[in-house]
Every structure is written in C-alpha cells, then in structure tokens.
mmCIF file of the N, C-alpha and C atoms, coordinates in Angstrom:
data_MODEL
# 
_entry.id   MODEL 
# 
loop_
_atom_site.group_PDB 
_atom_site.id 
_atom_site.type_symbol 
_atom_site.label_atom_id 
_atom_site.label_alt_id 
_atom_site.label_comp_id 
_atom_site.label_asym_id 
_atom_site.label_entity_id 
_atom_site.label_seq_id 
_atom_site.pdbx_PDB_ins_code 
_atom_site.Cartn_x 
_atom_site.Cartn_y 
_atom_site.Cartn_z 
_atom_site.occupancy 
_atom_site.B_iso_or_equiv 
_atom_site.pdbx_formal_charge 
_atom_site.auth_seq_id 
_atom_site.auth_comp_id 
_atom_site.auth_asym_id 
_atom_site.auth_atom_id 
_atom_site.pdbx_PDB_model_num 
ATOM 1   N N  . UNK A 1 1  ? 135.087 62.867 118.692 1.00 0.00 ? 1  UNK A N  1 
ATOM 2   C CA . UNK A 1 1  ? 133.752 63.033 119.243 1.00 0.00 ? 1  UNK A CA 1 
ATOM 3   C C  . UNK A 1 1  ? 133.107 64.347 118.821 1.00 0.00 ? 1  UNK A C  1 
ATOM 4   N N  . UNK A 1 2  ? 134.017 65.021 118.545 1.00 0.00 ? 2  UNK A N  1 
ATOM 5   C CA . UNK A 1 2  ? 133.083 66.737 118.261 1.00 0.00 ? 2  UNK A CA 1 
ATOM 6   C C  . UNK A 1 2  ? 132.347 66.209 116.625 1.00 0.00 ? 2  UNK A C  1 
ATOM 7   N N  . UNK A 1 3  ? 132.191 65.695 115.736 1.00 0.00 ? 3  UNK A N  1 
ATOM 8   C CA . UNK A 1 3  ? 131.496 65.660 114.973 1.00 0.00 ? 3  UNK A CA 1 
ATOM 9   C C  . UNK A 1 3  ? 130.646 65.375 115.188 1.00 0.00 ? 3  UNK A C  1 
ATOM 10  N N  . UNK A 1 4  ? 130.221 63.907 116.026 1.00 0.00 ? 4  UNK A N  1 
ATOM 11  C CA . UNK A 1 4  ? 128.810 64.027 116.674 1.00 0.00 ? 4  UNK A CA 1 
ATOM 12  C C  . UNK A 1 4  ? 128.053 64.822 117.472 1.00 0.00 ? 4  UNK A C  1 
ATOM 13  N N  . UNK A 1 5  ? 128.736 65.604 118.193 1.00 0.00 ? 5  UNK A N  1 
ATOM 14  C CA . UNK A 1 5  ? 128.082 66.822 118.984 1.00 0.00 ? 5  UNK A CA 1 
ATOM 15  C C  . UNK A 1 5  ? 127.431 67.834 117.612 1.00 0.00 ? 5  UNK A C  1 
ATOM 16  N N  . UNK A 1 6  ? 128.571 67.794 116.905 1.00 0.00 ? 6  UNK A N  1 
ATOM 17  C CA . UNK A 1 6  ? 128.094 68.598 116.329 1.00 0.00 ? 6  UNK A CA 1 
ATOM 18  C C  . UNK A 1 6  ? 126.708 68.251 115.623 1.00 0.00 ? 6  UNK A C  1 
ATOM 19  N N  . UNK A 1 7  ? 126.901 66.876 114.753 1.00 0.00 ? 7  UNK A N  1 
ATOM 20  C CA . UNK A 1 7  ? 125.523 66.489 114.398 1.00 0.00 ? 7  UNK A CA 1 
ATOM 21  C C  . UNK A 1 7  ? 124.827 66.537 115.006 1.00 0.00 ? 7  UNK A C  1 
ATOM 22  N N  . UNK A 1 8  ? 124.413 66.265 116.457 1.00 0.00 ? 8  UNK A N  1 
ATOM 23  C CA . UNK A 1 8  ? 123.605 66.591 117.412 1.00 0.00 ? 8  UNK A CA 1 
ATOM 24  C C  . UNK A 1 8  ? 123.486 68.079 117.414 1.00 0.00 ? 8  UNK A C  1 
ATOM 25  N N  . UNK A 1 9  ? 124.186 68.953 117.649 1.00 0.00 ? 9  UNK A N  1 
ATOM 26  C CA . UNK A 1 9  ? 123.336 70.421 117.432 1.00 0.00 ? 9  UNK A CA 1 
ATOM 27  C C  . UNK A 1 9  ? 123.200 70.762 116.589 1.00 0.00 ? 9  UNK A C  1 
ATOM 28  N N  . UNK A 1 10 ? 123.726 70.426 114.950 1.00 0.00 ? 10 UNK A N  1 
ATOM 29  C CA . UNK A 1 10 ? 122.782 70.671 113.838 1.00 0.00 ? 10 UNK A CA 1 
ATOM 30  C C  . UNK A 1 10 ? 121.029 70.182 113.713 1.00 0.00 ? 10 UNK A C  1 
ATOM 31  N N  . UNK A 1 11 ? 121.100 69.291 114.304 1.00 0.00 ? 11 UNK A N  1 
ATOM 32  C CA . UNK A 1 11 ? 119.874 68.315 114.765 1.00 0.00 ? 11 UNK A CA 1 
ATOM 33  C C  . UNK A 1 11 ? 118.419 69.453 115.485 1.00 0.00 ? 11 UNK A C  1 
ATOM 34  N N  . UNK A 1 12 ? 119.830 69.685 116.618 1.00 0.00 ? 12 UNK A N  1 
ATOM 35  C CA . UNK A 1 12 ? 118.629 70.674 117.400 1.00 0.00 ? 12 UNK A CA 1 
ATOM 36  C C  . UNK A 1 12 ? 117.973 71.913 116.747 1.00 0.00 ? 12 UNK A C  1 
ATOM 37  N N  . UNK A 1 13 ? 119.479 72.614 116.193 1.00 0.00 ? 13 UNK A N  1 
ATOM 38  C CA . UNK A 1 13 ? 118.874 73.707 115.397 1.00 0.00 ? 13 UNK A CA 1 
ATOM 39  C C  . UNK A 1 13 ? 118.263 74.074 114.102 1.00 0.00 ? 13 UNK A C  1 
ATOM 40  N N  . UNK A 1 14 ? 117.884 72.445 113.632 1.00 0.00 ? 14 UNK A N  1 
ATOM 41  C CA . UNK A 1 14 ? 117.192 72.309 112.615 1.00 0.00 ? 14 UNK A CA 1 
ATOM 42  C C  . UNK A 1 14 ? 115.652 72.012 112.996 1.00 0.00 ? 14 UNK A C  1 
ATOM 43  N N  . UNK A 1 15 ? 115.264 71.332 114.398 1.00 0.00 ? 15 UNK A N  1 
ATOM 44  C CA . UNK A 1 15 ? 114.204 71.037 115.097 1.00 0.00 ? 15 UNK A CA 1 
ATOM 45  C C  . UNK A 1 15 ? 113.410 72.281 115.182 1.00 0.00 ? 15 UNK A C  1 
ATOM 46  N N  . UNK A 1 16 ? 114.724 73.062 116.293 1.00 0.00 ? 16 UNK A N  1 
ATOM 47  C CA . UNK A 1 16 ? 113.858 74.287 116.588 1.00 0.00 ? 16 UNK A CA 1 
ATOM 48  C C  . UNK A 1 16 ? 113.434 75.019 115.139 1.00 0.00 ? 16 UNK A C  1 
ATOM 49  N N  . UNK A 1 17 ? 113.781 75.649 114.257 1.00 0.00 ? 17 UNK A N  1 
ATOM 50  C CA . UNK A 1 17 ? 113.757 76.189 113.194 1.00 0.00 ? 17 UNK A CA 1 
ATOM 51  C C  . UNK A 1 17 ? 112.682 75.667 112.540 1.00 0.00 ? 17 UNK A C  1 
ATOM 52  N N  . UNK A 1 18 ? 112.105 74.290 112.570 1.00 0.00 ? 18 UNK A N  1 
ATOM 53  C CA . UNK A 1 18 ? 110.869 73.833 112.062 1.00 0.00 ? 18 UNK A CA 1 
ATOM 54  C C  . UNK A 1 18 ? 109.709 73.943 112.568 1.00 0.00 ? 18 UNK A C  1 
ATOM 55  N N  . UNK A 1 19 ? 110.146 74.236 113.949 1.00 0.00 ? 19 UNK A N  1 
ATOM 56  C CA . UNK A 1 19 ? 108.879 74.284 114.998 1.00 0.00 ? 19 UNK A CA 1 
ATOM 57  C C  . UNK A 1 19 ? 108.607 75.415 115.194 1.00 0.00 ? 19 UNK A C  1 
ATOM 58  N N  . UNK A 1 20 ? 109.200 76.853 114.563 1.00 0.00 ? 20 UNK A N  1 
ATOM 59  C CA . UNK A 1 20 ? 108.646 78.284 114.602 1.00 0.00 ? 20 UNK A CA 1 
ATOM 60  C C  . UNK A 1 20 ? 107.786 78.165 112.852 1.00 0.00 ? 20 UNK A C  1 
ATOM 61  N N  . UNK A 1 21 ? 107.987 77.616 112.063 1.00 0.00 ? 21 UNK A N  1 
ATOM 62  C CA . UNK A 1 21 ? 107.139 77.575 111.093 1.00 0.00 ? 21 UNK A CA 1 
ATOM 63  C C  . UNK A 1 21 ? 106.080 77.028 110.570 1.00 0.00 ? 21 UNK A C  1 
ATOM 64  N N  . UNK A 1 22 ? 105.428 78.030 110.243 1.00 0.00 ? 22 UNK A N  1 
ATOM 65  C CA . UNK A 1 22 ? 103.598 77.307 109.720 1.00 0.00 ? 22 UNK A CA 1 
ATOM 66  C C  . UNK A 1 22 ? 103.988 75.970 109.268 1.00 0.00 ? 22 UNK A C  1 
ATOM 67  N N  . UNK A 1 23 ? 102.982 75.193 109.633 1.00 0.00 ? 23 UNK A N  1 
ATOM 68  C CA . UNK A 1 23 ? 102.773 73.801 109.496 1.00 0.00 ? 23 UNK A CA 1 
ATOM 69  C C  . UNK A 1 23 ? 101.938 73.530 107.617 1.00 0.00 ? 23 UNK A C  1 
ATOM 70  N N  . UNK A 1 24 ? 100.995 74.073 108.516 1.00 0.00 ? 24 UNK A N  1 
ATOM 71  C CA . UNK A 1 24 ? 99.578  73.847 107.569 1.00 0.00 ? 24 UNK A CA 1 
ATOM 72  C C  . UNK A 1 24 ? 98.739  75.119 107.316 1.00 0.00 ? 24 UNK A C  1 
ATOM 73  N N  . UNK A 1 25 ? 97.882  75.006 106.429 1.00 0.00 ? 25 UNK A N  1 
ATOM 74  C CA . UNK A 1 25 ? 96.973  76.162 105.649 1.00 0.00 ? 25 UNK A CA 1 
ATOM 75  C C  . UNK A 1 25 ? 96.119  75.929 106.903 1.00 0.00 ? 25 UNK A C  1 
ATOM 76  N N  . UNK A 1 26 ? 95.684  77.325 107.221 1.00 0.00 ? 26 UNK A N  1 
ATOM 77  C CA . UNK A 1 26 ? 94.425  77.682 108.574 1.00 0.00 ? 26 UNK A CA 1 
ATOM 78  C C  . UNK A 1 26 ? 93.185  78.347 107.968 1.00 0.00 ? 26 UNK A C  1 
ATOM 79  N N  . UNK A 1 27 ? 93.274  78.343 106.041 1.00 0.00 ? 27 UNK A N  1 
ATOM 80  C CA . UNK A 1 27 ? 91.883  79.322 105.844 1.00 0.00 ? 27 UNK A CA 1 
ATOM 81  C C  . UNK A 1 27 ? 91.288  77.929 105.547 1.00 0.00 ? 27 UNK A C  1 
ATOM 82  N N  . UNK A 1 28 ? 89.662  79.078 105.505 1.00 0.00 ? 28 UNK A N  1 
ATOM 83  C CA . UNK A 1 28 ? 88.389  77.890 105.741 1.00 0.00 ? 28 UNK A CA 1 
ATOM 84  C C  . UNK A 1 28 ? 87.954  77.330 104.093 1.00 0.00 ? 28 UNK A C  1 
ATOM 85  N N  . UNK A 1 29 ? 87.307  76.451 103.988 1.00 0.00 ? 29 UNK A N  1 
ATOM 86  C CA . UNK A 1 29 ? 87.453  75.951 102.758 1.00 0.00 ? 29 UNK A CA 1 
ATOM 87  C C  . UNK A 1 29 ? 86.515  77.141 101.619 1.00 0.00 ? 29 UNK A C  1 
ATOM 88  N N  . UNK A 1 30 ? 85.542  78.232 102.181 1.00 0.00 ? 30 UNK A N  1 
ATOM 89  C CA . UNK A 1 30 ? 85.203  79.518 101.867 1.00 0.00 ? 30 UNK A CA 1 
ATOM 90  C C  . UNK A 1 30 ? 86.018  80.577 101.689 1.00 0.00 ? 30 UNK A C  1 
ATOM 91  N N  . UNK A 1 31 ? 86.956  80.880 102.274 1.00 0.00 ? 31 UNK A N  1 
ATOM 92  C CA . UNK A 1 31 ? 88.702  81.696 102.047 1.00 0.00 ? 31 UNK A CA 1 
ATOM 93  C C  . UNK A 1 31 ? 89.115  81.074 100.757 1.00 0.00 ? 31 UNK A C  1 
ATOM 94  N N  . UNK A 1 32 ? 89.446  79.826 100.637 1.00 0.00 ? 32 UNK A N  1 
ATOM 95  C CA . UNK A 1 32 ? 90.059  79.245 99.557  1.00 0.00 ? 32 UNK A CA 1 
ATOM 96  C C  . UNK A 1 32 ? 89.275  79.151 98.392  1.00 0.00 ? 32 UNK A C  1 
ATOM 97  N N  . UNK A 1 33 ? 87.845  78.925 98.559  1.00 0.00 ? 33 UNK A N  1 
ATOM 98  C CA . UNK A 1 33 ? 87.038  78.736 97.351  1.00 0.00 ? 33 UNK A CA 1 
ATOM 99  C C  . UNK A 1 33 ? 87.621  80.125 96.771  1.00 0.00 ? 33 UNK A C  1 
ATOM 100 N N  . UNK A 1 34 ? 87.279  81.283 97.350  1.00 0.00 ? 34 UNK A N  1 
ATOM 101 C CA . UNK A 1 34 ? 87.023  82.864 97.015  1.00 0.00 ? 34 UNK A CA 1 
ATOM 102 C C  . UNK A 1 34 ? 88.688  83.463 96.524  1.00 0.00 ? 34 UNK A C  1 
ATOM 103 N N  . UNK A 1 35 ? 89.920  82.861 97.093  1.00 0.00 ? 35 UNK A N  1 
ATOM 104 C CA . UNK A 1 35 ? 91.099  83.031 96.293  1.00 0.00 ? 35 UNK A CA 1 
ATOM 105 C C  . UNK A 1 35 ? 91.113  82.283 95.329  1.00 0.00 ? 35 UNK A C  1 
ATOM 106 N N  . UNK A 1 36 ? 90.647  81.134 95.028  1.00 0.00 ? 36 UNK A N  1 
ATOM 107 C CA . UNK A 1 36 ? 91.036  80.678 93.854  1.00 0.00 ? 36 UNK A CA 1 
ATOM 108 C C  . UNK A 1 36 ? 90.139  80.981 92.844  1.00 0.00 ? 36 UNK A C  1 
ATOM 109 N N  . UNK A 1 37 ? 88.867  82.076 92.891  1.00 0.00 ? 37 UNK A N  1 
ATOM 110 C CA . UNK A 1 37 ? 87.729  82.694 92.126  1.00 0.00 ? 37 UNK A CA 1 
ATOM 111 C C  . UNK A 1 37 ? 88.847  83.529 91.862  1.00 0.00 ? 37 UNK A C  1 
ATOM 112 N N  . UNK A 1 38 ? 89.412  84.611 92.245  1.00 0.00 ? 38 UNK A N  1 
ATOM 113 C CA . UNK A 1 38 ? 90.115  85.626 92.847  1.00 0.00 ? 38 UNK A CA 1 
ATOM 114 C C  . UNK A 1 38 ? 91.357  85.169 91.813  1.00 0.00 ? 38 UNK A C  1 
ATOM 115 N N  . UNK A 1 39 ? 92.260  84.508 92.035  1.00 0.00 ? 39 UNK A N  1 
ATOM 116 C CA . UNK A 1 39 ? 93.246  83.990 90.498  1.00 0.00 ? 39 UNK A CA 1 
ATOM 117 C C  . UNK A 1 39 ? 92.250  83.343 88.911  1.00 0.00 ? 39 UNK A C  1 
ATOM 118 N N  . UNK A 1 40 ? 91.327  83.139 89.027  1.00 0.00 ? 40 UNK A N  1 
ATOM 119 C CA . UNK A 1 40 ? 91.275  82.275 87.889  1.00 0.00 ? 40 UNK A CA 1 
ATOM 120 C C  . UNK A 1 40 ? 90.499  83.766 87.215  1.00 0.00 ? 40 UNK A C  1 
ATOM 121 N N  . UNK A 1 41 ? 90.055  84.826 87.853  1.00 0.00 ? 41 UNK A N  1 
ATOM 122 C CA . UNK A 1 41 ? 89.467  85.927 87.383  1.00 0.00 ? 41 UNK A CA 1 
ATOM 123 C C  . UNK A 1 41 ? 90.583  87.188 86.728  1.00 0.00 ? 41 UNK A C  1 
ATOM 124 N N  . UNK A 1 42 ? 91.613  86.880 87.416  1.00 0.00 ? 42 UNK A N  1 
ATOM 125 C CA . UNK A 1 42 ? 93.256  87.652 87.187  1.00 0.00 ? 42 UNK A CA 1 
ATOM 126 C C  . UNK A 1 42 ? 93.325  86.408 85.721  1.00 0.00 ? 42 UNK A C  1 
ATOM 127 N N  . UNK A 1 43 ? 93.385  85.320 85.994  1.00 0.00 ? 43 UNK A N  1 
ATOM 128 C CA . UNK A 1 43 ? 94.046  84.599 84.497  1.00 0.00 ? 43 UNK A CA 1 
ATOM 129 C C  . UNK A 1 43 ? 93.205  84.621 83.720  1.00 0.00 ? 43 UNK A C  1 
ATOM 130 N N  . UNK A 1 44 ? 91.739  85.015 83.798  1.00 0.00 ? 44 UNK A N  1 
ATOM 131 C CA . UNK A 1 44 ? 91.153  85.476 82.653  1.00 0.00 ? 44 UNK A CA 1 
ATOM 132 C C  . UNK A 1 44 ? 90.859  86.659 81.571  1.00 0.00 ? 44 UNK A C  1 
ATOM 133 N N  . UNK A 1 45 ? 91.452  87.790 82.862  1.00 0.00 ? 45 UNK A N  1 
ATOM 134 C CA . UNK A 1 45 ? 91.890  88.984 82.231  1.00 0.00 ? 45 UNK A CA 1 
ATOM 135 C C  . UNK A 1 45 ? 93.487  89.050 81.683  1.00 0.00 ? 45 UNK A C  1 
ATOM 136 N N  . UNK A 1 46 ? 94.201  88.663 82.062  1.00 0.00 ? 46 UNK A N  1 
ATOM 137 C CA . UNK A 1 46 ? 95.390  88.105 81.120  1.00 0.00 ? 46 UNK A CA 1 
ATOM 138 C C  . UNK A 1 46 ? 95.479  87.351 79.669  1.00 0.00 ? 46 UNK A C  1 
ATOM 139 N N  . UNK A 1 47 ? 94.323  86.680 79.780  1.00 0.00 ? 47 UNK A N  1 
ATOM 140 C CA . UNK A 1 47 ? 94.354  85.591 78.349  1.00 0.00 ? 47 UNK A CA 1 
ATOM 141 C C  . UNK A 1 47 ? 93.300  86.722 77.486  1.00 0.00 ? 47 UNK A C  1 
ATOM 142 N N  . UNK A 1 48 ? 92.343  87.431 78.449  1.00 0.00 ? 48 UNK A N  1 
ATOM 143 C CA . UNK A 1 48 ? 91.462  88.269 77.147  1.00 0.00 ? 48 UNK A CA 1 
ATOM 144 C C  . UNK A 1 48 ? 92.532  89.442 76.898  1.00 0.00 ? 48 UNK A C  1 
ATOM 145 N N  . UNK A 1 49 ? 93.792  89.498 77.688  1.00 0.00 ? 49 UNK A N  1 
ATOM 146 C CA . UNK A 1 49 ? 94.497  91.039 76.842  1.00 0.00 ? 49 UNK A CA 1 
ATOM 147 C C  . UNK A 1 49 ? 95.242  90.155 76.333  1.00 0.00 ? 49 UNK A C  1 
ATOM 148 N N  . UNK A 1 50 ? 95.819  88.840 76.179  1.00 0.00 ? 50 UNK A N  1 
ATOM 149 C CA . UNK A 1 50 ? 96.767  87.940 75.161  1.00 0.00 ? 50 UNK A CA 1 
ATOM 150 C C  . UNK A 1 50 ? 96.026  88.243 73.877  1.00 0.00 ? 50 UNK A C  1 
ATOM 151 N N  . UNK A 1 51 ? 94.867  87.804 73.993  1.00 0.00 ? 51 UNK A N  1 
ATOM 152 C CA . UNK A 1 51 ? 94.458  87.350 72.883  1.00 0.00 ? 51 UNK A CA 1 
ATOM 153 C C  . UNK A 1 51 ? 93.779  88.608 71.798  1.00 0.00 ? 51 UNK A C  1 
ATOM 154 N N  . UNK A 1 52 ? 93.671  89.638 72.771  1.00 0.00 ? 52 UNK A N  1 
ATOM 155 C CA . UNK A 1 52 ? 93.290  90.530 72.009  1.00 0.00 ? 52 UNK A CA 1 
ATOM 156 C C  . UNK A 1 52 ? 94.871  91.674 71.116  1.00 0.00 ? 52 UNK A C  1 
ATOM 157 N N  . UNK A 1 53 ? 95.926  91.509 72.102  1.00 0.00 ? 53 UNK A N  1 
ATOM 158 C CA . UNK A 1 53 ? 97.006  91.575 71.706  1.00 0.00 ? 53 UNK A CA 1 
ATOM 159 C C  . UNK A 1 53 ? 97.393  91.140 70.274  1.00 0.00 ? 53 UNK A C  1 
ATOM 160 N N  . UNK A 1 54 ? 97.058  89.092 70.696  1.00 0.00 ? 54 UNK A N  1 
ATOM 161 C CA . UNK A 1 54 ? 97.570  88.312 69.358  1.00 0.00 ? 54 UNK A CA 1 
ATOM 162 C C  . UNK A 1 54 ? 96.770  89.130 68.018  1.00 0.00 ? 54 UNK A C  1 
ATOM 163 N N  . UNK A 1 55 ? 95.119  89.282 68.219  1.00 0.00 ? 55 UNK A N  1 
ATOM 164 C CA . UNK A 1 55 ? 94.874  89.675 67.062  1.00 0.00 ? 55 UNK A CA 1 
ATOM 165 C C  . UNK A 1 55 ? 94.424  91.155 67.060  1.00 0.00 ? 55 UNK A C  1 
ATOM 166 N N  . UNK A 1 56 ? 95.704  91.924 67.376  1.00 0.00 ? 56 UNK A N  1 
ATOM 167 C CA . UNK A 1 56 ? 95.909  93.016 66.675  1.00 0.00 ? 56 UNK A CA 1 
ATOM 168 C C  . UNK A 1 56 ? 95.143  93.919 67.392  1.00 0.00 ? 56 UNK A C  1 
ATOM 169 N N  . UNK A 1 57 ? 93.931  93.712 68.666  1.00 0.00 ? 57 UNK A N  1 
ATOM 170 C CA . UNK A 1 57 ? 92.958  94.547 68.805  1.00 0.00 ? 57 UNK A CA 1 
ATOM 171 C C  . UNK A 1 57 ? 93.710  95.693 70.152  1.00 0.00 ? 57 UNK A C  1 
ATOM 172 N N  . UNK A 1 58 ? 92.849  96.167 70.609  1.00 0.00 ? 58 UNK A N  1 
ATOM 173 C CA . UNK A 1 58 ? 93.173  96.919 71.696  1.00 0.00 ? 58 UNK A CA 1 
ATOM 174 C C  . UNK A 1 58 ? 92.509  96.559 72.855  1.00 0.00 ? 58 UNK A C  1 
# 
C-alpha cells in the first residue's frame, strides 16, 4: 500500500507546486505591442552591426 500513498502525495505536491505559479500573461495587449517594438529594434541593431561586420565596415 505505501506506493499508492505515495503516488497520492506526489500528486499533492505536484498540485500545490502548480498552483503557486503564474498561469497566464497579465500585460495589456499595449505592454506587448511595445516589447515586441522593443526586441525587433534590439534585432535590428544586431543585423546592422552583422552586416556591417560581414562587409568589412565599422
């Protein structure tokens, strides 16, 4: 019988452990527009120092 107990409190302490963690995203669809401006402005200064790299510039 102790293996099922035990599965049973692996059970529980896998429950609780899910239920202290964020579920879901809480920013507004204006938060998100403005981070993902916010990365695609970082990956565009990355590809203009790639590319100025590739050809040789500074």
């Amino acid at each position: 019988m102790a293996r099922g107990n035990q599965r049973d409190k692996a059970r529980e302490k896998n429950l609780k452990a899910a239920a202290g963690k964020k579920s879901k995203n809480t920013a507004s669809g204006s938060e998100q527009q403005k981070a993902k401006e916010d990365a695609a402005a970082i990956m565009r200064a990355k590809q203009a120092a790639a590319d100025a790299k590739k050809s040789g510039g500074t």
